[in-house]
C-alpha positions as CSV (number, residue, x, y, z in Angstrom):
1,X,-67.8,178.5,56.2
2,X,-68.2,175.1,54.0
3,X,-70.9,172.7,54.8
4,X,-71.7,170.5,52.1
5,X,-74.4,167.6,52.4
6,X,-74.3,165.2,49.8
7,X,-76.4,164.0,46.7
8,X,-79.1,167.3,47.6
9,X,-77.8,169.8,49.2
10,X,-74.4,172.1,48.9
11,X,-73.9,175.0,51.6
12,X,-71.1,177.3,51.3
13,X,-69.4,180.4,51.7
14,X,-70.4,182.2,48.4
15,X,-69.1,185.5,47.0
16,X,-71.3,187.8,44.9
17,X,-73.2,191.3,45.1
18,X,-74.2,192.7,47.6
19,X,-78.4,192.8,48.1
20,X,-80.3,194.7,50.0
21,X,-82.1,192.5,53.0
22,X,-85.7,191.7,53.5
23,X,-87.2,193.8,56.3
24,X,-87.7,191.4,58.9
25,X,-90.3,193.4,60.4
26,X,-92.8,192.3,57.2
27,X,-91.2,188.8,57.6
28,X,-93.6,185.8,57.5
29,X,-94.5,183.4,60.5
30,X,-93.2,179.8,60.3
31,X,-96.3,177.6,61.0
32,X,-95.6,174.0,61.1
33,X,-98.1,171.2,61.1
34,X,-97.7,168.1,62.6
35,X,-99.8,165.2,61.0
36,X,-100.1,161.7,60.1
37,X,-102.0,159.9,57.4
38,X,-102.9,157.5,60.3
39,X,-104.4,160.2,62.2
40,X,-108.5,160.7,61.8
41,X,-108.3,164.8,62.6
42,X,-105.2,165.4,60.2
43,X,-107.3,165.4,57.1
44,X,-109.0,168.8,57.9
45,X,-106.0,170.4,59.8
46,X,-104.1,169.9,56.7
47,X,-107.4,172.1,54.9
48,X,-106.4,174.8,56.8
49,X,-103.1,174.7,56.6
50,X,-103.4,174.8,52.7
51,X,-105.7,178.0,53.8
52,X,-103.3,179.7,55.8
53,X,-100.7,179.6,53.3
54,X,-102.7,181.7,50.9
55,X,-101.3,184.4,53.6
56,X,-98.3,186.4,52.5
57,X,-97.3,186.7,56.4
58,X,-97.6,182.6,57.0
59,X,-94.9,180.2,55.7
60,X,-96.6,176.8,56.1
61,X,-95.3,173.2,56.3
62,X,-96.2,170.0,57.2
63,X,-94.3,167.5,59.2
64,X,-95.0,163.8,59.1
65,X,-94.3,162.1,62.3
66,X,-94.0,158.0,62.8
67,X,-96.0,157.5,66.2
68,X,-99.1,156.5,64.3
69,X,-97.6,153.9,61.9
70,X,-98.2,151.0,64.9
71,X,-102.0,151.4,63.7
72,X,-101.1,149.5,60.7
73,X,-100.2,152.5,58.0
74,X,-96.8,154.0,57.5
75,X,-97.3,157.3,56.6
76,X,-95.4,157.6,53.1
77,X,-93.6,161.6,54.1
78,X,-92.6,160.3,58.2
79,X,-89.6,160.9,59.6
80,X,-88.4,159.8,62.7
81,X,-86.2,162.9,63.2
82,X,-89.5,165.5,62.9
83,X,-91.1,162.9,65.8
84,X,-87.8,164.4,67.7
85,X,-88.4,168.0,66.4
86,X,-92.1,167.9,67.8
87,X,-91.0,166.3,71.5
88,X,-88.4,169.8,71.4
89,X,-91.3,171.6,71.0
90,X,-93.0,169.6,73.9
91,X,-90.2,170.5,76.3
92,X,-89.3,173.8,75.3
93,X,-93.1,175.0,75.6
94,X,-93.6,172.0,78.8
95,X,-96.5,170.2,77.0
96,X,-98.1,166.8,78.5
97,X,-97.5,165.0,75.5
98,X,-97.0,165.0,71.5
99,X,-100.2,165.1,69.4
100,X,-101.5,165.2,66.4
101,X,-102.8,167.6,64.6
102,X,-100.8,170.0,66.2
103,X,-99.7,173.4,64.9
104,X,-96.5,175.2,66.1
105,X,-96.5,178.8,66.0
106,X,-93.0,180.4,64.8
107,X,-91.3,177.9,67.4
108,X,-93.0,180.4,69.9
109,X,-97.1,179.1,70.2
110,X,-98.7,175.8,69.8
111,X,-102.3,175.0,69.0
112,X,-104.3,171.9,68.5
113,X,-105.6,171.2,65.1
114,X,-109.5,171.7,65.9
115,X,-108.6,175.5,67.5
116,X,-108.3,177.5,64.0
117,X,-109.4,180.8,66.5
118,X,-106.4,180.1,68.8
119,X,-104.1,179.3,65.5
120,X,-105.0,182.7,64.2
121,X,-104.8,184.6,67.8
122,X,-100.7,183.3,68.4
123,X,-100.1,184.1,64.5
124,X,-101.2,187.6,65.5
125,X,-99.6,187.4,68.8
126,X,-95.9,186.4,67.1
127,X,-96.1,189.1,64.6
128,X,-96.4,191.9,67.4
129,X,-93.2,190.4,68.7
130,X,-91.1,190.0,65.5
131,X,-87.5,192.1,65.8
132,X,-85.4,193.6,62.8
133,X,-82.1,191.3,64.6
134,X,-81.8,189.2,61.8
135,X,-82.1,189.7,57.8
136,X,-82.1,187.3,55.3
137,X,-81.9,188.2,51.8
138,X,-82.5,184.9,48.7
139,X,-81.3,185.4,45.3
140,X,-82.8,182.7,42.9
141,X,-80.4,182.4,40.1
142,X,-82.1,179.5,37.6
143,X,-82.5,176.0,37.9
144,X,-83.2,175.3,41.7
145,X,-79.7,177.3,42.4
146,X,-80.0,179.7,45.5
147,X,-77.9,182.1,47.3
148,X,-78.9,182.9,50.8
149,X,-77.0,186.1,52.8
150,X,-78.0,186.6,56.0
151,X,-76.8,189.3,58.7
152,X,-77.4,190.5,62.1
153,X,-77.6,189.2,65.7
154,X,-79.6,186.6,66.9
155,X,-81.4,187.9,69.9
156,X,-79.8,185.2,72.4
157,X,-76.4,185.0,74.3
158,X,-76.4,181.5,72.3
159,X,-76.2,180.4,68.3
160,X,-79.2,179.7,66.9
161,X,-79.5,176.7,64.5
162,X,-78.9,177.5,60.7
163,X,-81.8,175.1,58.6
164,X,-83.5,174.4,55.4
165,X,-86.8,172.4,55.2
166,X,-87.2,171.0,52.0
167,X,-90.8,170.5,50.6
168,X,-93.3,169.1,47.8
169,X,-95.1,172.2,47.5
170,X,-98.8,172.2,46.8
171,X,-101.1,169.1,47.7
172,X,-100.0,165.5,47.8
173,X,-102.3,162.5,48.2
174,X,-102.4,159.0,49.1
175,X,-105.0,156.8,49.8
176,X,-104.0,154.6,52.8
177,X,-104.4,150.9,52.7
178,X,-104.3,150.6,56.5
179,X,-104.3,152.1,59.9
180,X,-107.5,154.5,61.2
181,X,-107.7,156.0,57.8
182,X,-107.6,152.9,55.6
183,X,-109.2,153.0,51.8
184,X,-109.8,157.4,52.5
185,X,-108.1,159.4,50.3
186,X,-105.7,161.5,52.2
187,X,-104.4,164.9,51.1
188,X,-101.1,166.5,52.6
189,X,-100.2,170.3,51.9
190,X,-96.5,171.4,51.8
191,X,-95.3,167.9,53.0
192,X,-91.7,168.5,54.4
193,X,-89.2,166.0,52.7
194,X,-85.9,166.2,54.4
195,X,-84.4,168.5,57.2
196,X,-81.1,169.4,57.3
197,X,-79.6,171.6,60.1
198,X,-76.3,173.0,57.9
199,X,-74.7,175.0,60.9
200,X,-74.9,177.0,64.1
201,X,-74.9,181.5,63.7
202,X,-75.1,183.9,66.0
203,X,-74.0,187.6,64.2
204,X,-72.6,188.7,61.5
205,X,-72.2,188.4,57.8
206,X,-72.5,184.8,56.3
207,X,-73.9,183.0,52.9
208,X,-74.8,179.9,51.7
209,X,-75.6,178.2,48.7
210,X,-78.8,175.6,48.1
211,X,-79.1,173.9,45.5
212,X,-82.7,171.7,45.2
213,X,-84.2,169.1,42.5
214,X,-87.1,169.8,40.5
215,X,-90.3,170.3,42.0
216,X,-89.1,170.7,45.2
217,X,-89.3,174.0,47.0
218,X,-87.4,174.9,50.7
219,X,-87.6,176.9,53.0
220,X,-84.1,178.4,55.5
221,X,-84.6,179.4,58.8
222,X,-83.0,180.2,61.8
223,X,-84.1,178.8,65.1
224,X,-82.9,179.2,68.7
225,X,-82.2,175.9,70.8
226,X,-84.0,172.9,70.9
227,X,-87.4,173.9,70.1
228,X,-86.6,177.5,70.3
229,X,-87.8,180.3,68.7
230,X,-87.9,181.5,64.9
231,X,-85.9,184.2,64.3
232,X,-86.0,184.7,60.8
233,X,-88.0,182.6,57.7
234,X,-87.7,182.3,53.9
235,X,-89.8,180.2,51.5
236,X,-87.7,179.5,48.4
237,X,-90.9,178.9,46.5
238,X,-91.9,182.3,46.7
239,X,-88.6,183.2,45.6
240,X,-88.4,180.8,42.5
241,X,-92.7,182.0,41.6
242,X,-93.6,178.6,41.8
243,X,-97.3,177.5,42.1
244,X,-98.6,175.0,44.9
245,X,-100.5,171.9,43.2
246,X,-103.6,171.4,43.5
């Protein structure tokens, strides 16, 4: 298979050694943030998301969404396409509404910024849950150039969705000149950049290769549906030893 995205990214059937795979039962959890530097709570959800990342069994992001911009602000990391990532989430786990801060646990979980006790509790909760199905193995070979193997079966009669989150890794900040948080500095940890869905697996043997710029780290996963569940996570940062900014 040959999926190639151009200018950042090129994914691709790769030939090289064989590795042995991560065990997925010490796997980390995908936590993903949803924020906006027009949003009064995001400041301190983003605080612990920097915290929780100091855990080796939490991957953490942070995904910028739009809604807020109409307060005067556009929020310098949105994307209109993570708005569309967190309403999945809303149907999939049948949620009122979108919100921010909201975390989402492992596609699985969702908890609201100002619950750190109910983040924790659905972390723990996922991990008792986590199957051996699906391995994924990263070779870092210099330079920002990856290989990524990955075999098994996805634990649904349908494809899961093949992706990779690229990130500024560390702490970003920007001091708004508008909107609710106008003239406050405003710090953003692991701010994702670009997603870019490369494919749909369900079993088997496959590889690609990732190729990403200087200072920017990413992270593959594979997710089930439309909001569906993680079934298998790995940060390329961790892979390449790089260290988060401060």
């Amino acid at each position: 298979m040959i999926t190639e995205i151009l200018g950042f990214l090129i994914a691709g059937l790769i030939a090289g050694p064989a590795h042995e795979p991560a065990s997925m039962s010490a796997r980390p959890v995908l936590v993903e943030l949803y924020t906006s530097q027009g949003c009064p709570l995001c400041p301190a959800a983003n605080e612990f998301l920097g915290r929780l990342d100091t855990r080796d069994d939490v991957v953490a992001l942070s995904f910028s969404v739009d809604y807020w911009d109409i307060y005067g602000w556009e929020d310098t990391y949105a994307r209109a396409e993570f708005g569309e990532r967190q309403r999945a989430f809303k149907r999939r786990l049948d949620l009122p509404r979108v919100y921010t801060p909201q975390f989402v646990i492992d596609g699985t979980a969702e908890a609201g910024g100002a619950q750190p006790d109910g983040i924790m509790s659905e972390i723990a909760n996922r991990r008792l849950t986590l199957t051996d199905s699906v391995q994924i193995d990263v070779q870092h070979h210099g330079e920002g150039n990856f290989t990524i193997d990955l075999n098994g079966t996805v634990p649904s009669q349908t494809p899961a969705s093949v992706y990779l989150a690229a990130y500024a890794p560390g702490w970003r900040s920007v001091t708004p000149d508008g909107g609710r948080n106008a003239g406050q500095e405003f710090r953003v940890y692991n701010p994702v950049t670009a997603l870019f869905e490369l494919g749909q697996w369900q079993q088997g043997a496959d590889s690609y290769g990732a190729a990403l710029p200087e200072g920017i780290a990413g992270v593959f996963f594979i997710q089930g549906g439309e909001g569906g569940p993680i079934y298998a996570v790995a940060d390329f940062r961790r892979a390449m030893n790089i260290t988060a900014q401060d």
